[in-house]
N, C-alpha and C positions, 0 to 999 in steps of 0.2 A: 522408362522409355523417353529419354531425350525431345524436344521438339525438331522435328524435321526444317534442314534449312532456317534454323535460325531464330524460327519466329516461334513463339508463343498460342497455341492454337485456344481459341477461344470455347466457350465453355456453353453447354446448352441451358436454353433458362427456366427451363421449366422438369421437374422430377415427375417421375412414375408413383401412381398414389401411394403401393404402398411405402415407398422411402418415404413422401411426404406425411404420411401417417405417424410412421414410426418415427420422425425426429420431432414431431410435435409431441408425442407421447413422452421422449428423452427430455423434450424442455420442461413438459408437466410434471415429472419427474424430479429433474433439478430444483425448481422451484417450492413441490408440496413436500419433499423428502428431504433435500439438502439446503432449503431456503436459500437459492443462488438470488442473487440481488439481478434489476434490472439490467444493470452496466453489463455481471455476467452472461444472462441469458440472451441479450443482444447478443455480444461476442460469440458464445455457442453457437447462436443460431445462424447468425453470417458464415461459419468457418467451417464449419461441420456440412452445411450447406452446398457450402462450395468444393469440399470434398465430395461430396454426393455427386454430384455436378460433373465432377471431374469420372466417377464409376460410369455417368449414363455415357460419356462420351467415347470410353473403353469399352461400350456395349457389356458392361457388369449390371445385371441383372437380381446374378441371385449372392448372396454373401458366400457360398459353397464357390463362388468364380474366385475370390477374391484369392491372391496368391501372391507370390515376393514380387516377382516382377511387375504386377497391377503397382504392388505398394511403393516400388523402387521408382518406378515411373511419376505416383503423385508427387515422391520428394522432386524430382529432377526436375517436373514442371513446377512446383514453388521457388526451386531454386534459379529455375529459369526467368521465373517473375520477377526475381532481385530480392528477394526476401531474405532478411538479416536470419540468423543461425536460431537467435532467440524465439525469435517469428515461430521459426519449421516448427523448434519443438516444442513451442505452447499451440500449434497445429496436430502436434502428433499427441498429446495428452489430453487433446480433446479429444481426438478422434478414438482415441482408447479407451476413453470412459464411455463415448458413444456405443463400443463395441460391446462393453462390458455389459451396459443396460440391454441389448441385445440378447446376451446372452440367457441374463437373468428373466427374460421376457419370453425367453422361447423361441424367438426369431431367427436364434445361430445355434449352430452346434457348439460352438465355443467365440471364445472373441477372436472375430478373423481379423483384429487389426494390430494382432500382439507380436507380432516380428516386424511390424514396422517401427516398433521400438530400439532397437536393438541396431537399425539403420539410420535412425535421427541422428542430427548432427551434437555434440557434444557440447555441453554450454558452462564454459566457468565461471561460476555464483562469483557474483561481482560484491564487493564486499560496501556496504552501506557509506553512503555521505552522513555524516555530523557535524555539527558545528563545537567547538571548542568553548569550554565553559564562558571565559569572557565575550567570546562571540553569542552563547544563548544569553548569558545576562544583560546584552546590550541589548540585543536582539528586542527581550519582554518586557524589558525597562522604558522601550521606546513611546511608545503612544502615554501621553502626558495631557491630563486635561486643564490643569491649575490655571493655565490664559486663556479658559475657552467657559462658553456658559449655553444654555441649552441646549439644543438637540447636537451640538457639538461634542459638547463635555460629555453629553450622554454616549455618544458611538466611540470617543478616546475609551472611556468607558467600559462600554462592549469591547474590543478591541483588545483593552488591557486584558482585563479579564482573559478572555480567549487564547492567547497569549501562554498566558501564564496557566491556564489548564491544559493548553496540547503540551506542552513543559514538564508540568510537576505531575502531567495525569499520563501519559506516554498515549494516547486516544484515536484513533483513525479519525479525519476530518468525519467522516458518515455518520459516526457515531459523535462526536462532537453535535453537528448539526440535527442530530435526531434528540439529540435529549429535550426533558419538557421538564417543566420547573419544577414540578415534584418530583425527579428523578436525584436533586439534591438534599443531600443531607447536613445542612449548616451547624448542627450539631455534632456529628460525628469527623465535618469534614470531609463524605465520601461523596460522590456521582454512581449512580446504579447506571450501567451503559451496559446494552444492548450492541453484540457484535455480531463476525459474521456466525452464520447457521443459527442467528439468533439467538446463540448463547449470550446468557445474562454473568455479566461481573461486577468486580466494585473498583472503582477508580480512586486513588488516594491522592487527597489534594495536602500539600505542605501551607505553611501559615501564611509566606508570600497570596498564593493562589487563592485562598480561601477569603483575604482581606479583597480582594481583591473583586471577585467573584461577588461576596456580601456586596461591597460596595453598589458595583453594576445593578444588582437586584434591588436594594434598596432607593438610590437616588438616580439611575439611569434609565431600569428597564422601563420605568412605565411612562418615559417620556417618549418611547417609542409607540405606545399602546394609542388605538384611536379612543375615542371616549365610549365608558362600555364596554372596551374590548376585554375578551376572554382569553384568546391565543396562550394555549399550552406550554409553544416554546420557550425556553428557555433561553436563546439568543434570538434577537429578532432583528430585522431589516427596518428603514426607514417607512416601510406601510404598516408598520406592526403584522406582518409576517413572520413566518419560522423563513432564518437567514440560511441560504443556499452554500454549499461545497466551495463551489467557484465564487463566492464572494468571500472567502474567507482567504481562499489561495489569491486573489489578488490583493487583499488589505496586507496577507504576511509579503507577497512582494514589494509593496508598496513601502513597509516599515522595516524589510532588508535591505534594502536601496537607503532608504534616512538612515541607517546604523553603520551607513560603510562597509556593508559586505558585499565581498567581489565576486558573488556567485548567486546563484539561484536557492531560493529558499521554496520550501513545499511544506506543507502539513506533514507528509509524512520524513522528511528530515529530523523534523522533530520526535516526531516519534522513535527514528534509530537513536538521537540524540539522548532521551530521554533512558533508552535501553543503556546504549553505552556508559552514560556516564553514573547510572545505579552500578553498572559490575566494575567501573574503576573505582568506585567508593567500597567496593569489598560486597555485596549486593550477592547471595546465592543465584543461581540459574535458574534454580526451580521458583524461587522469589520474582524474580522478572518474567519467568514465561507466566504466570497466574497472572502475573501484573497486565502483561501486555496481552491475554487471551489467545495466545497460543494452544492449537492443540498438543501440536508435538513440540519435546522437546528438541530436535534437531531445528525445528525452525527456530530458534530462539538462537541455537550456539554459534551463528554466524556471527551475534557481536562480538564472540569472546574471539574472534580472528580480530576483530575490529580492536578491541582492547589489546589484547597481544602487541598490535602493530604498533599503539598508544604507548606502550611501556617500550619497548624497542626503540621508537625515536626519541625519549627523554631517556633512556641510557645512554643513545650515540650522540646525545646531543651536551648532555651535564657528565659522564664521568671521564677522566682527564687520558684516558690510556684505552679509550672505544675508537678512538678513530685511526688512520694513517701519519697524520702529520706527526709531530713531535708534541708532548703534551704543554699545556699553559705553565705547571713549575715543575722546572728540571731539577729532580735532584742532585745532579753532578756537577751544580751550579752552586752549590748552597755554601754557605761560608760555615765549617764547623766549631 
């Protein structure tokens, strides 16, 4: 149900206990059973929320109310709020996992929020940014400490390092910054990383990554350490702290800007980078999903769309008879 006249109608701010019950129940849930991280259960709890919000104002009471037209109406007011496609329907797979814990709870006869699915707006998987091999070698090569000396050299250092492990290790920045210094293995070369749902895997560092890494640890890290200090982490900040997400997305901004790239870099670029360029090196599937802690293998095969696209432009680009034009040698030029 459309908003009348134009406008957007505003939403009531307070729920009926037991909605309010029951979604703190859903977040307890999230958290003890699927170990959602804070970032997620924030988002849950805003959005799901504001779905709730949206029932009191249709005077939806009991979940037995809930029906297409309820459902067709919360799309039309998101839509009405200006919200991108992607928006809706990471709105509508929340709200159907809300449903589903409902159901599993007892609260519903079934999940009343499952034909809302089927109305969401349709969303095509955008296929991953990567950087091009010489683009990642420039990229981790960057940070240089050889003109620099204390606590300088030490963070070029850090820096490098980190670099060259979201690279060679394909790593979520979280899991990056969560690691603690026995979580390395300078022997084997491996990182024990803790991902989401707190599954545990092993990160495989290459020779580059691992000199590099040693390095940090040996002559850098403990220039960071106060006197005394104990701190677990494994990378640290300038108080001898464990180093934060967002200071790491701004150092790799900072060292994509000195390397000449005309785009935005993130930690997680690296990361598709790190995917992609194992499966053009010939890399199994099942290889890179263990690698990268994937559950499913379908989240994983988006890169091989990525790679595909990779082989396709260095055909239309190197062989003489891919394109329209006439090719670079004609043979009905040739002198026999």
């Amino acid at each position: 149900m459309p908003p009348r006249s134009g406008l957007v109608p505003e939403l009531p701010d307070r729920l009926p206990p037991h909605m309010e019950m029951q979604l703190h129940g859903f977040l307890r849930y999230l958290e003890a059973e699927r170990s959602a991280s804070p970032y997620t259960l924030r988002n849950y709890g805003r959005e799901v929320r504001e779905f709730l919000r949206f029932l009191v104002r249709e005077n939806v009471t009991d979940w037995a109310q809930v029906d297409r037209e309820v459902l067709r109406g919360y799309l039309a007011w998101l839509t009405a709020r200006g919200y991108a496609r992607g928006s809706i329907a990471r709105r509508v797979a929340e709200v159907h996992s809300f449903g589903t814990y409902l159901y599993r709870e007892g609260w519903a006869a079934s999940n009343p929020f499952t034909a809302m699915q089927a109305q969401a707006p349709k969303v095509k998987r955008r296929l991953p940014n990567v950087l091009a091999v010489p683009e990642a070698a420039a990229l981790v090569s960057l940070p240089a400490e050889s003109a620099l000396d204390g606590m300088q050299a030490a963070v070029a250092l850090r820096n490098r390092a980190i670099l060259e492990v979201l690279y060679a290790g394909g790593l979520r920045v979280s899991e990056l910054v969560g690691l603690d210094l026995e979580d390395y293995d300078a022997a084997r070369g491996e990182l024990r990383v803790l991902g989401k749902g707190n599954k545990e895997r092993l990160a495989l560092l290459g020779v580059p990554a691992r000199t590099w890494l040693d390095r940090y640890i040996r002559e850098g890290r403990g220039l960071f350490l106060p006197k005394h200090g104990r701190e677990r982490a494994l990378f640290l900040n300038r108080r001898g702290g464990r180093l934060t997400a967002r200071s790491v997305q701004a150092m790799l901004r900072e060292c994509a800007i000195k390397a000449g790239l005309d785009r935005r870099v993130t930690p997680h670029m690296l990361r598709h980078t790190f995917a992609t360029h194992l499966l053009d090196g010939g890399a199994d599937l099942r290889v890179v999903q263990e690698l990268l802690g994937h559950a499913q293998l379908s989240t994983t095969q988006i890169y091989t769309h990525v790679s595909r696209s990779r082989v396709r432009a260095v055909y239309l680009k190197a062989h003489p008879r891919a394109r329209s034009e006439a090719p670079r040698d004609d043979p009905a030029k040739e002198v026999p």
